[in-house]
N, C-alpha and C positions, 0 to 999 in steps of 0.2 A: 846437367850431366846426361850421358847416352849410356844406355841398356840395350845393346842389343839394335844399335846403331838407330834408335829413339830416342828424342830428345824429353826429358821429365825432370821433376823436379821431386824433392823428399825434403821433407819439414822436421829437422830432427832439433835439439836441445842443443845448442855451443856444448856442452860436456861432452855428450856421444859423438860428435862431429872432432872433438880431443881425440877421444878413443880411439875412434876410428883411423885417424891419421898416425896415433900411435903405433898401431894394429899394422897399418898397410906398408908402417916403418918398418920395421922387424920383419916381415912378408918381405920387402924390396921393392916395393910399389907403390904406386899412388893411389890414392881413397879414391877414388872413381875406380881404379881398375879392383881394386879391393871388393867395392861395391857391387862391381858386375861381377864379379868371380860371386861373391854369395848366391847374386841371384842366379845366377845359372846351376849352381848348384841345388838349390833350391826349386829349381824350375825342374829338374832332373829324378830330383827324389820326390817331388812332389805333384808335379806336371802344373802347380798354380803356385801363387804368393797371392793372397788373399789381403795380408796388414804388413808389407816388406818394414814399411817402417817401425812397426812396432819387434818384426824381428831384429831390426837392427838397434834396437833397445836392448835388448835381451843380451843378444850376440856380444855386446858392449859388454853388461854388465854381469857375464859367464867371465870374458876375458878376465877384468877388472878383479872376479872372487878368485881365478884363476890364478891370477898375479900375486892376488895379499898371501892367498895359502901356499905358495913358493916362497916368497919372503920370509911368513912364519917357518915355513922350517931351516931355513939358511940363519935366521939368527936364534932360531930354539931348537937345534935338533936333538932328537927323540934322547932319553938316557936307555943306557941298555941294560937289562931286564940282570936283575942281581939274582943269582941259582945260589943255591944254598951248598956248603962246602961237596956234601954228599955226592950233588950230581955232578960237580963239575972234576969227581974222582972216579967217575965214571957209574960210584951206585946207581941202583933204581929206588927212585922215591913212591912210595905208592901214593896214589893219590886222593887226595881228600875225602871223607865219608860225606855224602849227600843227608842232609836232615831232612824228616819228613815236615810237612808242613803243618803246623799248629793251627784250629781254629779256620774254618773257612768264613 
């Protein structure tokens, strides 16, 4: 692959190498251009890449948590929060007494 119109190579895991192709789907791109778009990003805010590969581990597996907790909430969304008749006739409820703490 080219970075920056260099030719290199990066030793990633078949799974991350999924991911990524995933990743550069959804983007509209292809994993090389996906690839160099990180890095120049990263070269930007950072002025180095230091272990690119191991960022692209990460960046993978951010997406990845990113994705399941989307999911979870498309098939568990939240339930909404039951008010008691009071409030929802517009009373005010005051609110809970604090207890002191027993026993340090």
């Amino acid at each position: 692959m080219r970075i920056k119109n260099v030719l290199t190579s990066i030793r990633l895991e078949n799974m991350v190498w999924d991911i990524l192709a995933e990743m550069a789907e959804e983007e509209g791109c292809t994993t090389n251009a996906l690839i160099a778009k990180f890095h120049e990003e990263i070269m930007a805010h950072r002025g180095e890449v230091p272990n690119f590969a191991s960022f692209l581990r990460v960046t993978s597996m951010r997406y990845l948590h990113r994705s399941m907790m989307n999911l979870e909430k498309q098939l568990n969304p939240p339930n909404p929060v039951a008010l008691p008749i009071a409030a929802r006739s517009g009373e005010t409820i005051a609110p809970p007494k604090m207890l002191a703490a027993v026993g340090r």
